[in-house]
N, C-alpha and C positions, 0 to 999 in steps of 0.2 A: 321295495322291501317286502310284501307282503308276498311274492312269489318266493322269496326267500325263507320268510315264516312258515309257508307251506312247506317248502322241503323238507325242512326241519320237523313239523309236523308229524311228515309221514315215515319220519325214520322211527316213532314211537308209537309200538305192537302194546291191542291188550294182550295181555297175561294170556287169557281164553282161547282168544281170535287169532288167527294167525293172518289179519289185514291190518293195517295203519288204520291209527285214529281217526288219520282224515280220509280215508275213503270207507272207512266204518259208518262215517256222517256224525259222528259224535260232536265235531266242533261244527257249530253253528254261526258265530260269528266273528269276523277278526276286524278290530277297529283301532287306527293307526293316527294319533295325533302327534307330531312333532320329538317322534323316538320313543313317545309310550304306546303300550299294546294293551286292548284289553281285548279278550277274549272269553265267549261265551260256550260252552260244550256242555256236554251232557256226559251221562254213564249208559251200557246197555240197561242198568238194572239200579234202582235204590240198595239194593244186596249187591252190587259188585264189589267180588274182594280186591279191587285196583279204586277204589274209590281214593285214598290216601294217596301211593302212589302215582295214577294219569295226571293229577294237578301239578303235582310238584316237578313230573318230565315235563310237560309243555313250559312251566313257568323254566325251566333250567335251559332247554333246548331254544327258546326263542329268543332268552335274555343273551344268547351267546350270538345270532345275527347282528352283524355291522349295521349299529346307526339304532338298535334297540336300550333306549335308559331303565324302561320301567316295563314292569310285565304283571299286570292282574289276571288271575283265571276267575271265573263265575260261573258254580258249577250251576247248570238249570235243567228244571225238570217237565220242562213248558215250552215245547211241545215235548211229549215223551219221542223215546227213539222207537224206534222201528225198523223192519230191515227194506222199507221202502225211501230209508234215507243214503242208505250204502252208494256206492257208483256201482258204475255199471262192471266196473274188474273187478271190485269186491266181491260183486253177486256171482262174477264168474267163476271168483277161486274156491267160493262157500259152496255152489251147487245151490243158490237161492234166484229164484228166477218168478 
């Protein structure tokens, strides 16, 4: 399931960015008990104008994976992001290296 979570994942772009959330690094942790999801991410910025919007794509895109009941997001700011949290194709497609 949680491979499945990630696809999902990566089909929602910030607004900004033109990379997926999760090779952005923004989601931090995906924790899976018994068809619930909780899920920990971040924002690039406290000012991000996707702050409203990123929570409610993940919470919408993940509750639609087979076998998900429940879907919490928790946005956190601990540790902040950075773009040492990107993958390594993010860094590619950014020109951040």
């Amino acid at each position: 399931m949680k491979q499945e979570i990630i696809k999902e994942l990566q089909t929602i772009y910030d607004p900004e960015i033109p990379v997926n959330i999760y090779d952005l690094g923004l989601v931090y942790e995906i924790n899976i008990d018994s068809g619930n999801v909780d899920i920990k991410m971040t924002l690039t910025s406290p000012m991000c104008p996707a702050a409203q919007y990123l929570p409610e794509a993940v919470r919408q895109k993940v509750t639609a994976v087979k076998g998900v009941k429940k879907v919490d997001v928790e946005i956190v700011w601990d540790p902040p992001w950075s773009y040492g949290l990107m993958s390594e194709a993010a860094k590619l497609e950014l020109g951040v290296y």
